[in-house]
C-alpha positions, 0 to 999 in steps of 0.5 A: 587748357591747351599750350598755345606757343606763337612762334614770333618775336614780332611785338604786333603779332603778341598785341594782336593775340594779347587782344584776343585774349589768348593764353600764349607763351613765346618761342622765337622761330630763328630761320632762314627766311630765304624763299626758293628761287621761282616761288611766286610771292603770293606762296611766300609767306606761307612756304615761311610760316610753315619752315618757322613751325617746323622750327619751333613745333619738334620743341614742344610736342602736344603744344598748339603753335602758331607762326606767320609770315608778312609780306608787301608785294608790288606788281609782283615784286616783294618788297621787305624790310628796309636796309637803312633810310634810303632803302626806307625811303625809296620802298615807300616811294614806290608805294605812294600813290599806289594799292599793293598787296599785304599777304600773311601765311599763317601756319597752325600746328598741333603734332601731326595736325597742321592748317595752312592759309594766307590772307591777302589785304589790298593797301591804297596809299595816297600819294606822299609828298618827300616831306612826309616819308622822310618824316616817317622815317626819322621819326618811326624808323620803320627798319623792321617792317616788311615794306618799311611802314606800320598801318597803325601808325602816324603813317597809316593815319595820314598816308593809307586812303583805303583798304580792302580786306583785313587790317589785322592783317596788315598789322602782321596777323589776321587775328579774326581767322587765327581765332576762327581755325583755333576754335574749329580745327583745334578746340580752344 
């Protein structure tokens, strides 16, 4: 059997891999998770998913990694993890009554060997009223997800009308491609 080693400490991304059932340990990937200037968003998520490999694969040698990076970008702008309430509230603002796009980079990593791709899921929000998100807020205190809000909570149950693409992917890892490029491209 093969190491697995998820290079995460996000706990969506070890539910979802929990739920395929694969035998994994946990290394958090510590870097910095700055973007060199100019880069277009779209390329973000997976320029962090490869600097979290590189964190964590030197470390474990013969060992599968797998890290991700997620995303929310509207009309090109990224918008991430919330500061404070306000910043919260003001994110999921702007997403109201809007589609944006949810990109998570995946990089998977076995010594030499390393498949990189991204998933896009496209996220159609209904219109929220104040009540709602400050709602959310107080009582989900989403401050550690990119774009202050988790589809698989109360808010995606009542806010989100309707996606295109993945909704793993928007949980924070597309778990069905992960599957996919573990099996083909690394025997599991």
């Amino acid at each position: 059997m093969q190491q697995i080693i998820l290079a995460s400490q996000s706990p969506r991304r070890k539910q979802l891999m929990e739920m395929a059932e694969l035998e994994f340990s946990i290394i958090v990937a510590d870097v910095d998770e700055t973007n060199p200037p100019g880069m277009p968003g779209e390329e973000v998520p997976a320029f962090l998913a490869r600097k979290k490999a590189d964190a964590v694969s030197h470390r474990t040698p013969g060992a599968i990694v797998v890290s991700a990076d997620t995303i929310v970008l509207l009309d090109g702008m990224i918008l991430g993890k919330p500061r404070d309430a306000a910043d919260a509230a003001g994110i999921l603002g702007m997403l109201s009554g809007r589609m944006h796009r949810v990109i998570t980079g995946v990089c998977i990593r076995k010594d030499d060997m390393e498949k990189v791709f991204s998933v896009t899921t496209e996220v159609y929000f209904r219109k929220l009223s104040a009540e709602q998100i400050d709602h959310y807020i107080s009582r989900y205190k989403p401050y550690d997800k990119a774009g202050a809000y988790a589809i698989q909570e109360w808010i995606g149950a009542t806010g989100i009308e309707k996606i295109n693409g993945d909704y793993y992917n928007v949980m924070g890892l597309p778990i069905g491609d992960v599957l996919h490029v573990l099996k083909a491209d690394f025997g599991i």
